[in-house]
Each structure stands twice: as structure tokens, then as C-alpha cells.
N, C-alpha and C positions, 0 to 999 in steps of 0.2 A: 813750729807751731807755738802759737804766744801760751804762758801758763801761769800768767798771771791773774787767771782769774779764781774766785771762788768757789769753792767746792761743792758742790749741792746735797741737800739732806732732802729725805723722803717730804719733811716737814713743809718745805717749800713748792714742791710739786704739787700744786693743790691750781682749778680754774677761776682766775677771778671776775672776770665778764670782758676780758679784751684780748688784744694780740700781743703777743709778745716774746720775747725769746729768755730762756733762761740757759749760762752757759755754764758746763764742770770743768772748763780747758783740754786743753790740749784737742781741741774742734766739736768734742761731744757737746750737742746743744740740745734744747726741750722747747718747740714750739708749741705755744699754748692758746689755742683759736676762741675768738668769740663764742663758738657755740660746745668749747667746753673740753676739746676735744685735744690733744696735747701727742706728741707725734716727736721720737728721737730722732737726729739729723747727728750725720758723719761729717763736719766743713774741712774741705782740705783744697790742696793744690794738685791739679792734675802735675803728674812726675814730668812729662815732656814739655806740653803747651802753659805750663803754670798758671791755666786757668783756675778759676774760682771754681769748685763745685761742691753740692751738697748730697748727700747719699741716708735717704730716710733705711732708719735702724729698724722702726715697729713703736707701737704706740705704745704712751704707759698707760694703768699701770700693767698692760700684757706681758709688756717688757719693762722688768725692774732697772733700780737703777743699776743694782749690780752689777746684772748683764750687761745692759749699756754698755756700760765701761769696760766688759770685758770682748763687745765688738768694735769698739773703737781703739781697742791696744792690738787686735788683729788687722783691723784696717792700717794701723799705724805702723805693723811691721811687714807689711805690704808694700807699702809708702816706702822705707825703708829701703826695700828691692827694687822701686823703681817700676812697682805695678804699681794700675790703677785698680783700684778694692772694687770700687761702683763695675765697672767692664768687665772684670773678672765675676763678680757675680753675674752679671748679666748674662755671658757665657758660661755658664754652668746651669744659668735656670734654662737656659735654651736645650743645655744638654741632656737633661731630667726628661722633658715629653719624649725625647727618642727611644731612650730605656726602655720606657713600658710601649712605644709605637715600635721601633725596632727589636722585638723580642724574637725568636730565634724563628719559634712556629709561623708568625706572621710574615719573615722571612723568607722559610721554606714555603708557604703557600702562596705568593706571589710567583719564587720561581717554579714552583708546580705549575702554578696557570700555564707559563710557558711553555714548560718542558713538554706537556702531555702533547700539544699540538704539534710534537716533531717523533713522537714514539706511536707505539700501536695501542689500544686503547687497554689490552691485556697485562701491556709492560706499565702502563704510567701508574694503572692498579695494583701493579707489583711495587712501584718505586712507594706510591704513599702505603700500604699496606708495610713495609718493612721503616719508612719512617715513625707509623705511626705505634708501632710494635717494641720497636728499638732504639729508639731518640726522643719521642716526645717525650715520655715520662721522666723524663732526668732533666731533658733540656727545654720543655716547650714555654720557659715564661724567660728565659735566661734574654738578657740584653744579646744583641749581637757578636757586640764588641767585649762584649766578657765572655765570649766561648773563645778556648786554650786547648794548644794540642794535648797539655795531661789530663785535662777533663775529658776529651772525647779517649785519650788510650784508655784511662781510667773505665770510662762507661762500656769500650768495645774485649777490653779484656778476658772476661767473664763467656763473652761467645767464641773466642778465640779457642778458650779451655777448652770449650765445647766437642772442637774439632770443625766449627762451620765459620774456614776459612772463606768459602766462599762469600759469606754471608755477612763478613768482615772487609772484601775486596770490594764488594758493592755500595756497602752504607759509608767504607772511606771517600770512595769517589762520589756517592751523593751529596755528602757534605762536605767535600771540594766544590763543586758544584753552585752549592748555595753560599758557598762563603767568597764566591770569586762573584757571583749574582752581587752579594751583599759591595762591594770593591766597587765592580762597575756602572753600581745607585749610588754612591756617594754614601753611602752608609757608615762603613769601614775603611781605613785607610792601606789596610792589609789581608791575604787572607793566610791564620796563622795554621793552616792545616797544609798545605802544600805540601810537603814531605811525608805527611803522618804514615800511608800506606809503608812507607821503609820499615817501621817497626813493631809490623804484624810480620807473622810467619806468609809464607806466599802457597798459596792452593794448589796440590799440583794438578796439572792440565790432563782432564779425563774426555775420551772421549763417549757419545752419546753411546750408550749400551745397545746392539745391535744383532741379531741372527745372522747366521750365515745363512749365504743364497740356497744350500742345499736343506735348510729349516723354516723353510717357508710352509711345505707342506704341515709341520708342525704346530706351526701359528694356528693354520687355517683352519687342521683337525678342534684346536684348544676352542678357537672364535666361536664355530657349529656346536660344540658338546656344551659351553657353556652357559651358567646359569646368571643370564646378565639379561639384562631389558634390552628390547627389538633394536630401541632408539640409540643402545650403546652398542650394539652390535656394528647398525648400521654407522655411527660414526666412527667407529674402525675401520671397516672396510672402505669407508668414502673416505677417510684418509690414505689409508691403504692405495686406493686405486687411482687418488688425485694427489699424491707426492705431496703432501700439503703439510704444515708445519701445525701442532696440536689448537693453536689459537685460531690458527687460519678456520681449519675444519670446524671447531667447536661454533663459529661465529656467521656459519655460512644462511646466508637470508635466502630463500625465496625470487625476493626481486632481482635477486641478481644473477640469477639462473636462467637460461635463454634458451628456453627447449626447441626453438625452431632453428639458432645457429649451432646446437648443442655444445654451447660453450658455458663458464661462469666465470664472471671478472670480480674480482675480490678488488673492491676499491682500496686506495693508496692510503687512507687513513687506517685499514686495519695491516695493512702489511711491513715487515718489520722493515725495508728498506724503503719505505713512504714513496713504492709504484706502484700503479694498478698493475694487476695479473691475470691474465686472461688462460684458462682453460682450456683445453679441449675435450669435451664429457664423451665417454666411450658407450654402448652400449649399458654394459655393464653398471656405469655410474647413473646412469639414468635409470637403470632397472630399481638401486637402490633406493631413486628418490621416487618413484614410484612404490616401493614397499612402503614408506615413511612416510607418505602423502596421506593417508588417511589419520595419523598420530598428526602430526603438524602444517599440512596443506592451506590449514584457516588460520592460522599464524606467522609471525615476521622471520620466526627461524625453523630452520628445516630439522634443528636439534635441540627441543627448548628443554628448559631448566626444571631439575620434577618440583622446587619450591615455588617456581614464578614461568608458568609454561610463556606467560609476556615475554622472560627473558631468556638468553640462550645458555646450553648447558657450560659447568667447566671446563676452562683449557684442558683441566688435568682428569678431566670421569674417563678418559681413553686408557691416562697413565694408571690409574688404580684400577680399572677390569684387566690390564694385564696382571700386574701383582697380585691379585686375585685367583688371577688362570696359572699362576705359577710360575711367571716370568721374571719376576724382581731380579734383577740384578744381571740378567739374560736381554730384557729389551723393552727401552723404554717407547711410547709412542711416535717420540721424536725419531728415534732410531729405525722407524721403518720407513724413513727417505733416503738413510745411508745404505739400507738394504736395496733399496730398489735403483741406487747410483749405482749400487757396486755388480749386481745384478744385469744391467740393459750396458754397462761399460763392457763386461765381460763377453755380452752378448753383440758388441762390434758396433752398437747405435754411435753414432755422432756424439762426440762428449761434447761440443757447444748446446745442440738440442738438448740434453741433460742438465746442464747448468742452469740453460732456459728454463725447463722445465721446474727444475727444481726453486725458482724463483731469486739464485742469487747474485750477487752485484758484479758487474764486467764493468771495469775502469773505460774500456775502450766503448765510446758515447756510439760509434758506429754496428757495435756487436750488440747495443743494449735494445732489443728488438724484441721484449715481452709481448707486446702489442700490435706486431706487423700483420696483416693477414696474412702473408706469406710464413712466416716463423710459425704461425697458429696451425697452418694446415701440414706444415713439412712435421710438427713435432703428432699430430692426432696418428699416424702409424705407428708410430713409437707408441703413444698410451692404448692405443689398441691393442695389440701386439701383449704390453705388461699386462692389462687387464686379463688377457689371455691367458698369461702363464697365472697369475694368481689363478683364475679359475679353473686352470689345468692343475696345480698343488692343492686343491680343494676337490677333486676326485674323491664320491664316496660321502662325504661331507658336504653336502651344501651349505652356498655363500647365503649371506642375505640376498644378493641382486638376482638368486635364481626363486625366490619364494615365489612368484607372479609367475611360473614358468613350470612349476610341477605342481605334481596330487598325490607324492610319496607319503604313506603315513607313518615309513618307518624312519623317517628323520626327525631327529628330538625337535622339535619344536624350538623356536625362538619365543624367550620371553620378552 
């Protein structure tokens, strides 16, 4: 760079009515326009093509000369390393809108959009429901690419203590998740959580809390004596009697009840293995929905929600009337499908019909026959049959599905 030239004082920085360049050496120059207006310029040599180029600094006097000179001694030991100052700016202002576009939450909710469309609509309200609980507040404005595995240990630590391993096993793999999403957009060129789950403690494997087959009668006594609403009664025992998983039941519409094939097919968007599942309604189960028809027959769910009767009750109003009736820790809602597996196995039924039933996944595409009409009719003796013995362990107590069926005044009432 020539540095022969002379030095500039503030004194001379002034517009005199034309164009012109005023230079301080070493490339720093001061272009000073007709209409007044005076604009610092970086001249140099591009490092490879040894072209000519010019690289505006910021106007004066915004930018003193001070400064100037103290961006063109940056530029100059750039040059030095055989970058180009102007390209390297350029790629850095480019990489500024991503920051605040790529931030962590906006992120996570593009691949939520996703996600939900492959889960049930219960679980996808689980996944943003523990995002929004446990991650946004720390991380929701952070760049993408500045989330680090000691920030997320950092932030999951605190629940670890807690003891809610599981709740730590979840939210690692959700943000694997979104940071392999963020990888596969071009976002990030890594995703640096991949491992993180190794250095959490590991949850040990429980399973669902369950009655024994010979404590059914016990349920049944608890169901009858208790001081719970009709509507939670009945979504007991129509879990109960339809082998159904708490969200299945809790979300069951109307329309999709078929009182002249007496079946109900739980569409593939609420079911957790994204199939439709067809029913077969007993007696019994239909009695239910006949008790319940007068509380929601003019509405979209057969068990609506007591804040929003529009909408349908919680997954979990089944799981808290037991803990209620004194069951905590004895049997969760979920646990009265492993009763009634272990139940109809013992009772010599077909264990494929059971699994069927039970709605879960057979690798062999041939045995996956949820929907055959043949599979529909061979498994309705078998829920006949169950329905039966529930109603045989509820001797003495009446179920809900028998309320349209007697004029006993000396059974407690359902509330």
C-alpha cells in the first residue's frame, strides 16, 4: 500500500461544492460528493485476483476519523492473512438475520408443525406442553447454532435432581430432534446434542401399575360407591370394556360410533400407532353410551370437558378418579388393558385376537388385520365374553351400562 500520502486532519474534512477524494494512506480515503455528503472508502487489492476494490467504511462525521483509521488497520490485517475484509464482512452481515431468524423456538416450531402430523394429537400436546415448560424459558430467543451440550446439561440438571428421569429422557430426545431438523434445513452444520442423553442418570423401566385378575371385583365395588360424575364413571368403564388406551377413550366422538354395525373406529390420526381401529361394541358398551347420551348426545364428544363441554374431557380425569378412589399406586387407567391382556390370556382366548384387540403393532404386514371384517367379528366374542365377566365382578354393585336396566333405589347413585 503506497504511504506516501498525507495525513488528514479533521480541519480538512469539511464539503466544498464538488467531488473529490481526500486520501490518509495506506487505502483509507474520504469521498466528498457535490451534494455534501462525504463517505470513508477502504482501497485495496483483492488477496488472489489483485483486483482493484473499494470497501465503504460509514460516513463522516458518524464515523470519525479516528475510527477510520482504526477500520482500515483491521482491514489491513486481514489483508495481511490473505482475506478479503469487504467478503468477510459481507458473510457475517448475511450471518446476523439468521440469529435472530434462526432462534431456537422458531426452530422448535417448524419441527412441531411436522412432528404433530406423525403422533396423536394427545402426545404432540405433550411434546409442546414440556417444551414450553422446560426449554423455552432459558432457550427460546438463543440462535440455533449457539445452543451447546453444557447449556442444555446445565438447564436439565435441576430436574434430574428432582428424581423426574423420565422427564429428562424425553426432552433430551426432543431436542435431538429438533437439532437434527435444524442439520437437515441447512441451518446448522452439526447437531451438538447427539450424545447428551449418556450423562443423565437413565429411568428405571416401570411398568404400568396394574390389579390382579382376581381384583377386578374391587375396582368395580370402588367405580359404584364412588363420589365422581356420571360422565367419569362412564369413561371408566367404556375404557374398561373397550381395552382402549386413556387418550383413545377420553377423545371418543359420536360420529364415529356405528350403532347399526355396533362398532367404533377410532381414526389413525388419534391412535398412537397412526391406524385406524375398529371395535367391536358389546352390549354392555352401548348400554353405556346410552346412559351418557342425554349429558352429550348434542355434542361432538361422548365425554366432553366440564370447562369446554365443545371439547373433550382429559386424557388423564380417568387417571385422577382412581387416585381419588384410593388406587394410586395400585392402577393407573392405563393399566386396565394389561389387566384385561392378562385376564382373557389366562382365559385360553387367542393371543393374536388380544394384541388385535389391544390395538398394538405386528411387524408381519399379513397379521396387521385391525380392520378386516373377518378379524372384527372373530375378536366381538371375546369382548362379549370380557364385558361379561366385568359385569359378573360388579355383582351387587351396579356398572354404569346397567343404569337404563334397573329401578333399584338402593344403589348409590351415580353422580
Amino acid at each position: 500500500m503506497p504511504t506516501n500520502a498525507t495525513l488528514l486532519s479533521d480541519r480538512q474534512l469539511k464539503a466544498t461544492g464538488k467531488d473529490f477524494v481526500l486520501s490518509d494512506g495506506d487505502g483509507l480515503q474520504l469521498r466528498v460528493r457535490t451534494s455534501g455528503s462525504m463517505m470513508w472508502n477502504f482501497n485495496y487489492r483483492e488477496p488472489l485476483t489483485r483486483s482493484r476494490l473499494n470497501m465503504a467504511l460509514g460516513p463522516y462525521p458518524d464515523l470519525s476519523l479516528a475510527n477510520a483509521r482504526k477500520k482500515a488497520v483491521e482491514a489491513r490485517e486481514l489483508l495481511a492473512q490473505r482475506i478479503d475484509p469487504k467478503a468477510q464482512r459481507d458473510e457475517q452481515r448475511q450471518a446476523r438475520p439468521a440469529e435472530t431468524e434462526h432462534t431456537f423456538e422458531k426452530i422448535a416450531t417448524a419441527w412441531f408443525e411436522l412432528k404433530k402430523n406423525s403422533v396423536t394429537p394427545a402426545y404432540a400436546e405433550d411434546i409442546w406442553r414440556s417444551l414450553t415448560l422446560h426449554v423455552f424459558p432459558s432457550m427460546k430467543s438463543t440462535p440455533l447454532s449457539e445452543v451447546s451440550a453444557p447449556m442444555v446439561i446445565k438447564l436439565f440438571r435441576p430436574i434430574e435432581a428432582k428424581g423426574s428421569l423420565e422427564t429428562v429422557k424425553r426432552l433430551t430426545q426432543r431436542l435431538n430432534e429438533i437439532m437434527t431438523y435444524g442439520v437437515n434445513s441447512g441451518m446448522i452444520f452439526a447437531n451438538p446434542l447427539s450424545g447428551i442423553r449418556a450423562v443423565f442418570k437413565k429411568p428405571k423401566k416401570q411398568n404400568m401399575a396394574a390389579l390382579r385378575p382376581e381384583e377386578l371385583p374391587e375396582l368395580m365395588i370402588a367405580i359404584a360407591n364412588a363420589s365422581i360424575k356420571r360422565t367419569t364413571r362412564c369413561l371408566i368403564e367404556w375404557q374398561l370394556h373397550t381395552m382402549t388406551r386413556p387418550a383413545e377413550a377420553a377423545t371418543t366422538s359420536w360420529a364415529d360410533i356405528d350403532l347399526d354395525k355396533k362398532t367404533w373406529t377410532i381414526p389413525a390420526e388419534r391412535m398412537k400407532k397412526r391406524r385406524a381401529h375398529v371395535i367391536p361394541l358389546t352390549e354392555h358398551a352401548l348400554a353405556l353410551l346410552e346412559t351418557i347420551k342425554p349429558y352429550s348426545g348434542h355434542r361432538k364428544y361422548v365425554f366432553p370437558a366440564d370447562r369446554d363441554p365443545r371439547d373433550h374431557c382429559n386424557s388423564q380425569t380417568a387417571n385422577m378418579a382412581l387416585k381419588r378412589m384410593g388406587f394410586e399406586g395400585r392402577l393407573v387407567s392405563h393399566g386396565m388393558r394389561s389387566m384385561a391382556s392378562t385376564i382373557l390370556n389366562e382365559q385360553g382366548w387367542d393371543p393374536e385376537l388380544i394384541e388385535v384387540a389391544l390395538a398394538h403393532a405386528d411387524k408381519d404386514e399379513v397379521r396387521s388385520a385391525y380392520n378386516r371384517a373377518d378379524y372384527i367379528e372373530r375378536r366381538r366374542p371375546m369382548m362379549i365374553w370380557w364385558s361379561e365377566h366385568i359385569q359378573h365382578a360388579a355383582t351387587g354393585n351396579l356398572s354404569a351400562s346397567s343404569i337404563n336396566q334397573t329401578r333399584d333405589h338402593n344403589v348409590v347413585p351415580i353422580r
